[in-house]
MARDRENTI-549018 format. One record per residue (C-alpha): residue in one letter; x, y, z. Coordinates in steps of 0.1 Angstrom, whole numbers, plus 5000, padded with zeros to 4 digits. Each point is the difference from the previous one (the first is absolute). Last residue first. Layout:
N
<"a", <X, Y, Z>>,
...
This chain:
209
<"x", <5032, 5149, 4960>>,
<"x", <4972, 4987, 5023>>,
<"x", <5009, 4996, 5035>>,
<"x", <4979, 4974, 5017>>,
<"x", <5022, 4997, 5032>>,
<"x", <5036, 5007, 5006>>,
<"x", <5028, 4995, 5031>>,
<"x", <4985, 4970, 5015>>,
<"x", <5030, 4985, 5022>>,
<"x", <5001, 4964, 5007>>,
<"x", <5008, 4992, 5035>>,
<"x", <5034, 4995, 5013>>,
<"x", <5029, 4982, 5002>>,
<"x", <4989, 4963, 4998>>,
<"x", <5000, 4995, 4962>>,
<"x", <5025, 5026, 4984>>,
<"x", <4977, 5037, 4999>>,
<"x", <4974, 4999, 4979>>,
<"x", <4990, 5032, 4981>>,
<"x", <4962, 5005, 4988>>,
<"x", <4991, 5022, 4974>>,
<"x", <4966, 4998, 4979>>,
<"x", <4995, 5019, 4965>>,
<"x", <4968, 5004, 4983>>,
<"x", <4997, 4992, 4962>>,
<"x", <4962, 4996, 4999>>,
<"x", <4987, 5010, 5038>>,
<"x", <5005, 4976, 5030>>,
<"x", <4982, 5009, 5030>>,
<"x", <5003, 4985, 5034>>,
<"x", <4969, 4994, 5015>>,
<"x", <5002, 4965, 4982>>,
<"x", <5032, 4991, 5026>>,
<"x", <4973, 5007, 5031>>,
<"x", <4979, 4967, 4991>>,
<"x", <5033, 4977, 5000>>,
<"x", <5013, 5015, 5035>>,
<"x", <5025, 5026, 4999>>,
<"x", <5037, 4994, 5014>>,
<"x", <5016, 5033, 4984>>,
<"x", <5023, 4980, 4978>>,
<"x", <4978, 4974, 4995>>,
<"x", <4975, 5024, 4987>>,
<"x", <5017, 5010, 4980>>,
<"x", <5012, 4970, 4983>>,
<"x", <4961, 4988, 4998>>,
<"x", <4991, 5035, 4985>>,
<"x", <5029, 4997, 4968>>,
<"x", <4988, 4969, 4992>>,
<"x", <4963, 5006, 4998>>,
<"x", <5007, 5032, 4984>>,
<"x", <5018, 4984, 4972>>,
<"x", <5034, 4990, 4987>>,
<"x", <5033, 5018, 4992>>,
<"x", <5024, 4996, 5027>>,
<"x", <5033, 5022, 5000>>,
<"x", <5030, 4988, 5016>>,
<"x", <5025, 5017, 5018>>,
<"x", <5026, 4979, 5016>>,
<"x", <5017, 5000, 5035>>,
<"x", <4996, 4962, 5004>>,
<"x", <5000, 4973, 4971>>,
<"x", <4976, 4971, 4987>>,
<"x", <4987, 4997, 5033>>,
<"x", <4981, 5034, 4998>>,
<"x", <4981, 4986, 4968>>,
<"x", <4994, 4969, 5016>>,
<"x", <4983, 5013, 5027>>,
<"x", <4982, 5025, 4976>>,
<"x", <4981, 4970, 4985>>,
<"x", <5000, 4979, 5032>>,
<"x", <4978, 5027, 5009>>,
<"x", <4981, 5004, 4970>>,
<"x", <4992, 4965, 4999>>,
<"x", <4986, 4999, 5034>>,
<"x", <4978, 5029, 5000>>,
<"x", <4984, 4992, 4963>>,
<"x", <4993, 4967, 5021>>,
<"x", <4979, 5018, 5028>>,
<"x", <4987, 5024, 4980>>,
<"x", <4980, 4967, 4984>>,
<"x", <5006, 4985, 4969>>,
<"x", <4982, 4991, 4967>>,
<"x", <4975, 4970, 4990>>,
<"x", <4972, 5013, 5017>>,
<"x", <5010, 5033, 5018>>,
<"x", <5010, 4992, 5036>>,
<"x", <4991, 5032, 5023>>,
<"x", <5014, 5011, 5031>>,
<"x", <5020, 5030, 4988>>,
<"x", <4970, 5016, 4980>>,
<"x", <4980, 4997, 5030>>,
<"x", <4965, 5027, 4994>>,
<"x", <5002, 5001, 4961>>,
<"x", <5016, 4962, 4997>>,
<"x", <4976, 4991, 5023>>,
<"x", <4967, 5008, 4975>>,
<"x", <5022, 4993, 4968>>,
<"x", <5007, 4963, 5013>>,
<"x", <4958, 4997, 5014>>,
<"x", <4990, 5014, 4964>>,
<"x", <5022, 4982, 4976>>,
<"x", <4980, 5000, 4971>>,
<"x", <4980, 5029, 5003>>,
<"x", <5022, 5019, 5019>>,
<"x", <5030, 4992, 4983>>,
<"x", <4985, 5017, 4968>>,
<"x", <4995, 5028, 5017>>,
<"x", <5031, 5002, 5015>>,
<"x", <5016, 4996, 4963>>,
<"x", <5018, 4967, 4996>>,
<"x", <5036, 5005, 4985>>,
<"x", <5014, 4970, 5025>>,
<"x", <4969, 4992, 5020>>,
<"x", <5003, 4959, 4992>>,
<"x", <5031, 4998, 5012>>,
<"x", <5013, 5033, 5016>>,
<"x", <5041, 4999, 5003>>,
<"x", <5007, 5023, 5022>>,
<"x", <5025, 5023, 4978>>,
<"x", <5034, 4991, 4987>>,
<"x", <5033, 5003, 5021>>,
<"x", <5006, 4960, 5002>>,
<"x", <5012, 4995, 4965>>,
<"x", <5027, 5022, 5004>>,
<"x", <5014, 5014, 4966>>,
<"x", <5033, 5014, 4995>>,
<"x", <5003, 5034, 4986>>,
<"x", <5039, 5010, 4982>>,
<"x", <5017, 5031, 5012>>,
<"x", <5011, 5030, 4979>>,
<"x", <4987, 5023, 5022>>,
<"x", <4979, 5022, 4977>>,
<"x", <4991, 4971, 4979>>,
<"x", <4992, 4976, 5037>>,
<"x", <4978, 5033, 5009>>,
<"x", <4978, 5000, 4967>>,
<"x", <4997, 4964, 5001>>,
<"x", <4987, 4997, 5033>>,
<"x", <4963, 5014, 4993>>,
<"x", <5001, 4973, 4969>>,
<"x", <5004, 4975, 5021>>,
<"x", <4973, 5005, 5027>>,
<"x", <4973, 5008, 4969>>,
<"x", <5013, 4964, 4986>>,
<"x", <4997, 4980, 5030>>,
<"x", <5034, 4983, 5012>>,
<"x", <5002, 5019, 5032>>,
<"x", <5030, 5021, 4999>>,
<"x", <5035, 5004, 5015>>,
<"x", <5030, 5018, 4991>>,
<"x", <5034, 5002, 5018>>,
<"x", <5027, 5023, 5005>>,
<"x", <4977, 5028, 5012>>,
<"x", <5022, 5036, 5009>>,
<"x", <4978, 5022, 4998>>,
<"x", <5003, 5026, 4971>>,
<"x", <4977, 4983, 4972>>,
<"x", <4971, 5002, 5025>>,
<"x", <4983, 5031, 4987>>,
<"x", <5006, 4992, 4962>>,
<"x", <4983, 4966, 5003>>,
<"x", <4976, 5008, 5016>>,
<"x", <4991, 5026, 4974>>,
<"x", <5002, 4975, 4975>>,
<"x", <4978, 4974, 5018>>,
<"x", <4979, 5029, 5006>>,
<"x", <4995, 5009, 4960>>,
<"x", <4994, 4964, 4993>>,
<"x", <4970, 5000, 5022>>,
<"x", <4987, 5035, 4986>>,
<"x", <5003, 4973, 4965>>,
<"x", <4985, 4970, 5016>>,
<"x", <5020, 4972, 5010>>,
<"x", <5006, 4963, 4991>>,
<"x", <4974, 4977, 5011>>,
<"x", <4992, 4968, 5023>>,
<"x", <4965, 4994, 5009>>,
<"x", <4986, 5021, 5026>>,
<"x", <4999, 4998, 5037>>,
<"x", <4961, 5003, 5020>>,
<"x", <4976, 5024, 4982>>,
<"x", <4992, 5030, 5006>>,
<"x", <4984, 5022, 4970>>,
<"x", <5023, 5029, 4984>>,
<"x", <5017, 4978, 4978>>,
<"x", <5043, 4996, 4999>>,
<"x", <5008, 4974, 4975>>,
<"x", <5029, 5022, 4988>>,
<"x", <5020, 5000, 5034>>,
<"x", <5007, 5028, 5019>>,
<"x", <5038, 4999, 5015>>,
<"x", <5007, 4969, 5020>>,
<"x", <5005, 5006, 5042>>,
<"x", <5040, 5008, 5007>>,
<"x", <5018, 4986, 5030>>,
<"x", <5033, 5015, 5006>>,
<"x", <5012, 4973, 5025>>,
<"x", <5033, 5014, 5013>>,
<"x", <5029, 4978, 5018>>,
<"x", <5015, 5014, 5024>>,
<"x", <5036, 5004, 5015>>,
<"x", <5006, 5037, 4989>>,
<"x", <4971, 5024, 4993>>,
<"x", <4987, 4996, 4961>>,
<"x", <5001, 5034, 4983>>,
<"x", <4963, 5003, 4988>>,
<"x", <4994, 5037, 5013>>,
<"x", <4967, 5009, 5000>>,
């Protein structure tokens, strides 16, 4: 693809983490925070080699560690620093947070049995519902198109993140954004045009480096 920015946009290149270390085979819902694993290392470099020749003046990441250390590859190879955004981090899930679904089920078993069929509608105890992730991330990349027009900014955060912007941009409801997949290290494009002018533009989905 060619990552030449078109006049009088400004480019979201949204970027999923690359595999973290604390990556087990079981589901489970979210995961404590971690560096990466060593294949996960490996992507963060090969990302970083692959998007080295569009033109991004500005690097963003969640502030988990796995999220951080897939940027750092690409801010070397750009010479740019990464600045933190709080608000790009994963649904936060209480009491669930690291819990294996098997483990939910038995202690959480009405949460675990609607969070299976209604994912978006569901309130884990003590964390936050879609419905807030939503929110944040939207004022999130608000801000981040405030801060200047006709820029190119990567995002480095998590598939959560990366489906809710999507979706927005092609007007999905909260259930369709999961049917968007998100692999380690994939790479999201979506151009906005100045606000009023047009639509936002999905020109890339899910394409790992």
């Amino acid at each position: 693809m060619d990552l030449t920015t078109p006049p009088g946009v400004t480019r979201l290149i949204l970027v999923r983490h690359a595999e973290p270390a604390d990556n087990p085979a079981g589901a489970r819902y979210g995961r404590v925070d971690c560096g990466l694993s060593r294949h996960g290392v490996g992507q963060a470099e090969e990302l970083g080699r692959w998007l080295r020749a569009a033109p991004i003046d500005r690097i963003v990441s969640s502030p988990r560690a796995y999220a951080r250390e897939t940027a750092a590859p690409l801010a070397r190879a750009l010479g740019l620093a990464v600045t933190e955004v709080p608000a790009l981090v994963p649904q936060r899930l209480g009491a669930l947070d690291g819990m294996a679904y098997e483990d939910a089920a038995k202690r959480y078993p009405e949460v675990h049995a609607a969070w299976l069929q209604r994912p978006t509608e569901v309130e884990p105890p003590g964390g936050e519902s879609f419905a807030q992730v939503r929110e944040r991330v939207r004022a999130a990349v608000a801000a981040l198109r405030a801060d200047g027009p006709r820029r190119t900014i990567a995002v480095v955060s998590h598939a959560v993140v990366n489906r809710i912007v999507l979706a927005d941009a092609l007007r999905l409801s909260d259930q369709d954004a999961l049917r968007l997949d998100q692999s380690f290290c994939a790479v999201n494009v979506v151009d906005h045009a100045p606000a009023g002018d047009a639509l936002p533009l999905v020109r890339l989905v899910n394409a790992v480096p």
